[in-house]
C-alpha positions, 0 to 999 in steps of 0.5 A: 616103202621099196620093201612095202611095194615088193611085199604088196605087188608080190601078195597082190599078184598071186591074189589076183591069179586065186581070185581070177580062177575061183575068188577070194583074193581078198584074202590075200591082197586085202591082209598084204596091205595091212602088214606093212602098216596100212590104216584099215579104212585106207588098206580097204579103198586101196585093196577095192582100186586095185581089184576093181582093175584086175577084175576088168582085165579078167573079165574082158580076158574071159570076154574075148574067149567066149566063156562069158554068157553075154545074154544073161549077164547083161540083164544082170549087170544093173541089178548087181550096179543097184544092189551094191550101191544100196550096200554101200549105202546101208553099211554106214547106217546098219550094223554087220554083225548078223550078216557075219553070222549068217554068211559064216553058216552060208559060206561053209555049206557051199563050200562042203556041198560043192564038195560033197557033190563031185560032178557039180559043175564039171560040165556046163548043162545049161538048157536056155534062157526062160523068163523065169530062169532070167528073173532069178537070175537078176534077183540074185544078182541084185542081192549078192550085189548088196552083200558086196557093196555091204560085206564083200567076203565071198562074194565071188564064192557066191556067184559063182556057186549061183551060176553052177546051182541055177543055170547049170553052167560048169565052173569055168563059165560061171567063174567068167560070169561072176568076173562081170558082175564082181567088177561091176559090184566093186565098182560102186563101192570104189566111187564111195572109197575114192570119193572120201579119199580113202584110197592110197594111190602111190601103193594101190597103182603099182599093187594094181599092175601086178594084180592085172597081171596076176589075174592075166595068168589066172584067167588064162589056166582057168579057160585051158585047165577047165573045171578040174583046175577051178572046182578044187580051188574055188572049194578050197577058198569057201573053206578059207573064207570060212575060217577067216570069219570063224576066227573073228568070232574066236 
């Protein structure tokens, strides 16, 4: 078990640093768990533990410097609650495999658009709220908040890309917005795992100290290196994410 917990908190914190920075830490911190021998169902509560810890010290990191938008986020935060309590809800009763196919095609076009259009998000063009601006806001919130607590990869991809697309903010603010929401997504899927007792604490609570660290050091090059650093990484774990659902299908 020592060399399991060596292998996992090692994975979980340079998890946690991508994730922090650009998302898609599940990549890594999610297969960690399953190599030393984790059952699936176990590997997904004890994964969700530990990031939902680690997304709360992001966020209250980027919360502390000013990189989060505050009147924004805090119309949002109840919708992204709803729509992932309704995801963990409807994933027990409705099948996946469209979804798959869908955020296959989804994931890749950001990550190739973002790519493609290279002043996106490098600087922050936010005009203000409008009611209008507002509401797509939160109907995003709700739906990406559904998608996570159905689906989960990319999610973090996803927000931050919507935060760049509709408001104009640039990769740093958006990263530090999609940190709240992304936390409080997990959160109501984390009540459904630890409720059925699929979380396994003797791994996910050493796994969750090296992940908070891990998202310490990430959060911190993220708001002193700005979007030269966060851009190329967020494209690179798109792409990434990408893969790993074309390789399901392969």
């Amino acid at each position: 078990m020592f060399f399991d917990l060596i292998i996992i908190c090692t994975l979980g914190f340079f998890a946690a640093m991508v994730d922090a920075i650009a998302g898609g830490g599940g990549l890594i911190s999610l297969p960690a768990l399953l190599m030393v021998g984790i059952p699936p169902h176990l590997a997904l509560g004890t994964n969700k533990f530990s990031a939902s810890l680690a997304s709360l010290n992001s966020s209250i990191t980027f919360a502390r410097s000013g990189k989060v938008h505050f009147p924004l986020v805090k119309w949002q935060i109840p919708f992204t609650l709803l729509g992932a309590a309704l995801g963990a809800w409807a994933v027990l009763r409705v099948s996946s495999d469209f979804l798959n196919k869908a955020v296959l095609v989804l994931i890749l076009v950001v990550g190739i658009y973002t790519f493609v259009h290279k002043n996106l998000g490098m600087e922050n063009t936010f005009k203000g709220l409008t009611p209008f601006n507002t509401i797509i806001g939160c109907l995003f919130a709700l739906i990406l908040g559904f998608y996570d607590g159905f689906f989960g990869p990319g999610t973090g991809s996803f927000l931050i890309f919507s935060f760049i697309a509709l408001f104009g903010f640039d990769f740093v603010i958006a990263s530090a917005n999609s940190k709240v929401l992304n936390f409080t997504s997990n959160i109501a899927s984390l009540f459904l795992f630890a409720w059925n007792g699929k979380v396994l604490y003797s791994y996910g609570v050493p796994m969750a100290v090296f992940m908070i660290l891990g998202s310490y050091v990430g959060t911190r090059l993220a708001i002193h290196r700005g979007a030269a650093l966060v851009k190329p990484l967020f494209i690179i774990m798109s792409l990434l994410v990408g893969a790993k659902l074309i390789l399901q299908y392969i």
